[in-house]
N, C-alpha and C positions, 0 to 999 in steps of 0.2 A: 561409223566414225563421225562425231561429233564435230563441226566448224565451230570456232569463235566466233560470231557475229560482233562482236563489242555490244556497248549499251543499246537496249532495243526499247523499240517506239512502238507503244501498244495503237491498236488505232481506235481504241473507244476513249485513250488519254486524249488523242487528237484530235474526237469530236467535239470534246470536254470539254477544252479550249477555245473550240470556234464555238460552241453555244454560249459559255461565258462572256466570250469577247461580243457577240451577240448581243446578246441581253444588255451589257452596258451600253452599249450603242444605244440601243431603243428605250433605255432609261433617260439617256442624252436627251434622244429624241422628245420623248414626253416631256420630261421636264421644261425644255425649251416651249413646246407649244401650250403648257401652262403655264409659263410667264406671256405668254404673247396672247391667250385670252383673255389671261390678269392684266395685262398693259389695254389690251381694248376694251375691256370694260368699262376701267378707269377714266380712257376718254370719250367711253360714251355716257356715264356718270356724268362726268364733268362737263356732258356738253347739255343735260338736260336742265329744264327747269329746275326751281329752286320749289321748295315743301308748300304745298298748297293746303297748308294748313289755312282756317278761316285767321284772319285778323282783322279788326276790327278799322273799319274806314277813319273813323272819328274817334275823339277821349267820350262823347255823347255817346255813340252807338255802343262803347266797354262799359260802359252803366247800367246795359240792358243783361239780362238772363232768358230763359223760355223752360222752365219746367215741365214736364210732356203731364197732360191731365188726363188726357183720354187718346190711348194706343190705333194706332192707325186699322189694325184688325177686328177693334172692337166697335170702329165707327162702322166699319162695311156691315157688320154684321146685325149691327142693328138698322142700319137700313134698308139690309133685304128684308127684315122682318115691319119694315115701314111700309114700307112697297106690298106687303102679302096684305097688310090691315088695310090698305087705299084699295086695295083689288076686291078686296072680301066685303068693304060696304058699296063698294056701283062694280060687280062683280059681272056687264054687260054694256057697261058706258064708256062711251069714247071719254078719257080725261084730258085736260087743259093745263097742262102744268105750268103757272110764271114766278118765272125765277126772278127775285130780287136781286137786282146786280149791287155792288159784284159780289159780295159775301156768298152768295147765295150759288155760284156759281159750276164747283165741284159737286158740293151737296147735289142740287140739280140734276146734273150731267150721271150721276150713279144713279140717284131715284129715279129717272126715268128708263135707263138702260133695266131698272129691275121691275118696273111694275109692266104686268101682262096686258096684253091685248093693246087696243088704237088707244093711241098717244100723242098730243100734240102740243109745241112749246112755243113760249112768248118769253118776253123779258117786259122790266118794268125798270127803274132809276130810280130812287131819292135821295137823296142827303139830310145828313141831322148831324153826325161828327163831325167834320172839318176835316183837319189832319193830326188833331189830339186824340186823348184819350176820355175825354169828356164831351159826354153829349151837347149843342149846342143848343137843344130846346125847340131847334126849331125846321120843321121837315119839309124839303123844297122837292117837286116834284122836276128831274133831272131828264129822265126820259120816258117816254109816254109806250104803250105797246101798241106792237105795228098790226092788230086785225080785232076788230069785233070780242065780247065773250060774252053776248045777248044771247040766253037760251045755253048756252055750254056748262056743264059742270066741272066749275074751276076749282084747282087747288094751289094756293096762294104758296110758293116755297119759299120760307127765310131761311139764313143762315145762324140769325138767333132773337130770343125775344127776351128783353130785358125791360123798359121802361113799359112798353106798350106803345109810345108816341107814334112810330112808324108804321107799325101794324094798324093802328087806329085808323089813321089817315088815308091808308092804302083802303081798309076793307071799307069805306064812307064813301071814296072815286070807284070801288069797284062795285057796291051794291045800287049804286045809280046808275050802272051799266045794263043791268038784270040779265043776270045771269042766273042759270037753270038752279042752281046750284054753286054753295062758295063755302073751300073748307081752307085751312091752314094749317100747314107743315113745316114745322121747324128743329132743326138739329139739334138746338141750344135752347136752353127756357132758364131764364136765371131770374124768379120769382119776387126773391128780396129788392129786386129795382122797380118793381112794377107799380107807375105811376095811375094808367090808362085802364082802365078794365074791359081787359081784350084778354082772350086765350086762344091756344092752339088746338086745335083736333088731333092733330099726331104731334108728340112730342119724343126725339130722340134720348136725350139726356137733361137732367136737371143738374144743374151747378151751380157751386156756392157764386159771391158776389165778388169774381175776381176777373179782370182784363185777361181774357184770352184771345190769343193769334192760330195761326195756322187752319189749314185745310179752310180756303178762301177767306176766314177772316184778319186783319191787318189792324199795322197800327202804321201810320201814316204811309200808308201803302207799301207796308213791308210785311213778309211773314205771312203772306197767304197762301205760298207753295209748300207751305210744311205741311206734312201728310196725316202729323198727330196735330190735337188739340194741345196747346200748351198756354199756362199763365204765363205771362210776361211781365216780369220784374223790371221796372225803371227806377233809373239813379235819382238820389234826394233832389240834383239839381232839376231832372226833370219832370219832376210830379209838381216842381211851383210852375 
């Protein structure tokens, strides 16, 4: 005998249901906690700095450019192969490296870390630019080095030789010191200025006749932290 039950309630409709209702729920859910990490974003956006894009201090300093001349990879690598040619001719001699401040000062700081065996360093100073970009003719000796290089075989390190005037003057005060030996090494050799007849022993790079900055060279004591070699382009106003 068969009962009527009336309408029947399956119970997989009724799980059916509560997963449905479920699931909206936890759409709820999400959706609210992404508006709430979109809303804290937002003020933490809004609470940060503003674009540290570079911009320029002065209408003067937006007149400048820096065209990269020579890549920061291709300077290292030529100075570990500077360092092998300084080891390979006193391939048993304590060397004397002085560095010309400040140009001269990164250059330095790598050649010494690459050439072999005992190594020892000084600094020297002069002035002849000013704070332009034209030489001022005339080379004043700034700071003096703080030991002896009587008897040592020195190698003089500039950061570049262009007129000769500096280098002249330098190797005139350092060969009246007499020293065992006196060579020079320089990153930059830029011929076509050459007033002085001086040359270097190691020569990194040859470059045409143009103002460059970076990797310690500067133009009024800017632009020596860049890592490449770059020509630096100035505004008409500032080349008079």
């Amino acid at each position: 005998m068969e009962l009527d039950s009336g309408p029947r309630f399956s119970a997989s409709a009724g799980c059916t249901i509560v997963t449905k209702t479920f699931e909206s729920k936890c759409s709820c859910v999400r959706l609210a906690e992404r508006h709430a990490r979109a809303l804290e974003f937002a003020c933490i956006r809004n609470a940060m700095p503003k674009s540290t894009n570079y911009k320029p201090k002065s209408k003067r300093q937006a007149l400048e450019s820096v065209r990269t001349l020579i890549p920061r990879a291709q300077i290292q690598r030529r100075i570990a192969e500077m360092a092998q040619e300084i080891r390979r001719d006193f391939p048993t001699e304590r060397l004397h490296l002085v560095g010309v401040l400040k140009g001269s000062i990164f250059f330095l700081t790598d050649l010494a870390r690459l050439v072999s065996g005992d190594v020892s360093l000084d600094f020297i100073s002069v002035s002849s630019y000013g704070s332009g970009a034209h030489t001022s003719g005339e080379v004043k000796l700034t700071r003096d080095l703080d030991s002896s290089i009587e008897g040592k075989t020195v190698i003089v390190v500039e950061d570049i030789l262009d007129t000769g005037m500096t280098l002249q003057y330098l190797l005139r005060i350092f060969e009246q010191r007499k020293p065992r030996r006196l060579r020079v090494a320089v990153l930059l050799d830029k011929p076509e200025r050459r007033i002085a007849r001086v040359r270097a022993d190691y020569v990194g790079f040859t470059i045409p006749n143009e103002f460059v900055v970076g990797y310690g060279l500067d133009y009024a004591e800017r632009y020596r932290n860049l890592a490449d070699v770059g020509v630096l382009t100035l505004g008409a106003k500032e080349k008079k």
